[in-house]
Backbone as CSV, one residue per row, in Angstrom:
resi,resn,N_x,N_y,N_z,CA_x,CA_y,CA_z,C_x,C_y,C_z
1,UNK,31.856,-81.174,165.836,32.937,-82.058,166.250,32.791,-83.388,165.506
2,UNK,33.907,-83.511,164.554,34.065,-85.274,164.207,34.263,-86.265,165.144
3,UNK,34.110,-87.456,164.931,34.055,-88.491,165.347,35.621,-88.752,164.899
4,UNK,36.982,-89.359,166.368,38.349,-89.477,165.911,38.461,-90.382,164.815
5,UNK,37.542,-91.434,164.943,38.006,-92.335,163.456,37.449,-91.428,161.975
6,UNK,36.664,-90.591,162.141,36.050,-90.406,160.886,36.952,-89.811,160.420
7,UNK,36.625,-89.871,158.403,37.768,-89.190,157.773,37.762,-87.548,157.750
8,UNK,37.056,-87.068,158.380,37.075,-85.515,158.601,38.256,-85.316,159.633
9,UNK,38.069,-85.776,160.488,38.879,-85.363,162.454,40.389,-86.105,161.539
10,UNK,40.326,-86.822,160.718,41.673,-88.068,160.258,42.389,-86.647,159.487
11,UNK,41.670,-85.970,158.129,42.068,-84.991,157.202,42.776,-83.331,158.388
12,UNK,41.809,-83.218,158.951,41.778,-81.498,159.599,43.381,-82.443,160.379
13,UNK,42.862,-83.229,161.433,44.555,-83.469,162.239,45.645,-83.254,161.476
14,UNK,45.711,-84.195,160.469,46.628,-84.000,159.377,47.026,-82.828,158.823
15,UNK,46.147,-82.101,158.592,46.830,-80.768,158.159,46.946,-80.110,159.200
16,UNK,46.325,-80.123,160.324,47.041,-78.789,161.658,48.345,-79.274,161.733
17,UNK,48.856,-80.553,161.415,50.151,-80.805,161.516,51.268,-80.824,160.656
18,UNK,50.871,-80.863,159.653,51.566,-80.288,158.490,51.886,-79.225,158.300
19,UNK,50.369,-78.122,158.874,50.414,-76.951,159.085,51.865,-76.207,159.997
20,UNK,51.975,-77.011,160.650,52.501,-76.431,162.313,53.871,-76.597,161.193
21,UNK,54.367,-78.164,160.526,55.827,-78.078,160.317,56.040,-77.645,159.335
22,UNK,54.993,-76.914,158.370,55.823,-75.931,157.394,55.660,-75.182,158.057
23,UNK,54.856,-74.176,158.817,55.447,-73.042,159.679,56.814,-72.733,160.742
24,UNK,57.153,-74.208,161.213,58.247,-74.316,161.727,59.498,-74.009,160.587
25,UNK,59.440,-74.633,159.549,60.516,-74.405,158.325,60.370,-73.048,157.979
26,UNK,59.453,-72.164,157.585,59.128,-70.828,157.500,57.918,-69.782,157.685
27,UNK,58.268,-68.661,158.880,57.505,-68.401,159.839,56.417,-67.477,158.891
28,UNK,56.837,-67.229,157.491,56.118,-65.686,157.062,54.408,-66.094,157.050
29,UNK,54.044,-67.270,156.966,52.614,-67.446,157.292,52.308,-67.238,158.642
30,UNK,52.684,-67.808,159.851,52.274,-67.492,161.093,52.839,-66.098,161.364
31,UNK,53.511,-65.774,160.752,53.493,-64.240,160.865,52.584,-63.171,160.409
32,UNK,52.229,-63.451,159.661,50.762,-62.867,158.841,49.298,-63.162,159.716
33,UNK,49.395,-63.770,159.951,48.290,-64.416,161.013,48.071,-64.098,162.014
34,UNK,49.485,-64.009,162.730,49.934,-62.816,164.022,49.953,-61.684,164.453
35,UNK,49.867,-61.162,162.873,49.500,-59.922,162.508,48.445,-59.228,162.093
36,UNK,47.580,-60.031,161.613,46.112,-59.919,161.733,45.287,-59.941,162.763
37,UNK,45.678,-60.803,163.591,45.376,-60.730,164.790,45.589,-60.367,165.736
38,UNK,46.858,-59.379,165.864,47.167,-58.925,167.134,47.808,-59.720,168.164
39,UNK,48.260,-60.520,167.338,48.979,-61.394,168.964,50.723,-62.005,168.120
40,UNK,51.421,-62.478,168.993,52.509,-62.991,169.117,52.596,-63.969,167.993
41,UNK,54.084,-64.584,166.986,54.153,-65.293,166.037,53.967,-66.719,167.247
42,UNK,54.522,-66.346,168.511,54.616,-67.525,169.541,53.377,-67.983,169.669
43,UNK,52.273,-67.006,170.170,50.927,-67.349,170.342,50.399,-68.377,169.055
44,UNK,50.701,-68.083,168.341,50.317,-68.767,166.928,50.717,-69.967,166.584
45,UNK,51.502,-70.606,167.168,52.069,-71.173,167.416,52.214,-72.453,168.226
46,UNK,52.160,-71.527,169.632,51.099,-72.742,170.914,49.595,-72.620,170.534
47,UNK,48.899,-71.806,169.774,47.866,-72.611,169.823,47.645,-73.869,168.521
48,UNK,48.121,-73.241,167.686,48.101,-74.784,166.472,48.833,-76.186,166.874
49,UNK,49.731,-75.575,167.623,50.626,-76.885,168.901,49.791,-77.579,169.535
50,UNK,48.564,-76.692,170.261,47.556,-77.061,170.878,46.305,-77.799,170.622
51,UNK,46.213,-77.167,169.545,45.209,-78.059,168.508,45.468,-79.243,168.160
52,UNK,45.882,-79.683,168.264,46.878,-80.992,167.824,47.388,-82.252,168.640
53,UNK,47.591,-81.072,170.030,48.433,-82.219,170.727,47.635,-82.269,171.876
54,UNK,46.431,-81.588,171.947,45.239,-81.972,173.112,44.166,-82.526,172.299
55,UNK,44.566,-82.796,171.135,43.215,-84.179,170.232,43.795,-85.371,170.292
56,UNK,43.164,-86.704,170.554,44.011,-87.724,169.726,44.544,-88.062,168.749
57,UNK,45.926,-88.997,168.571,45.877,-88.657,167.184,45.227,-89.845,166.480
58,UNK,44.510,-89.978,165.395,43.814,-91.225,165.036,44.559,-92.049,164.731
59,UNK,46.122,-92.467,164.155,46.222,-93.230,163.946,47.160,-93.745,164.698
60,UNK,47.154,-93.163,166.580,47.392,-93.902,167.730,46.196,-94.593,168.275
61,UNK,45.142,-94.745,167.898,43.923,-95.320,168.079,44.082,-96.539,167.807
């Protein structure tokens, strides 16, 4: 686990969220993912949602 100010927890946030809104623009990655894994494009979905929005974000700090 990073520390929220450090530039690790600053980089990974950043991309789970970037992550999440190019998957929102087009699903064929979380679909692949969904599919590897056996679960729902939805599941995939709330959890990268989740990742994200139950961390702080650092630069509401």
């Amino acid at each position: 686990m990073y520390p929220v100010g450090s530039l690790e927890y600053r980089i990974i946030y950043h991309a789970l969220c970037a992550l999440s809104l190019n998957w929102h623009n087009d699903d064929r990655d979380a679909i692949e993912i969904a599919q590897i894994h056996g679960v729902s494009v939805s599941d995939v979905h709330q959890t990268l949602e989740a990742l994200y929005t139950d961390n702080p974000d650092p630069d509401a700090i």
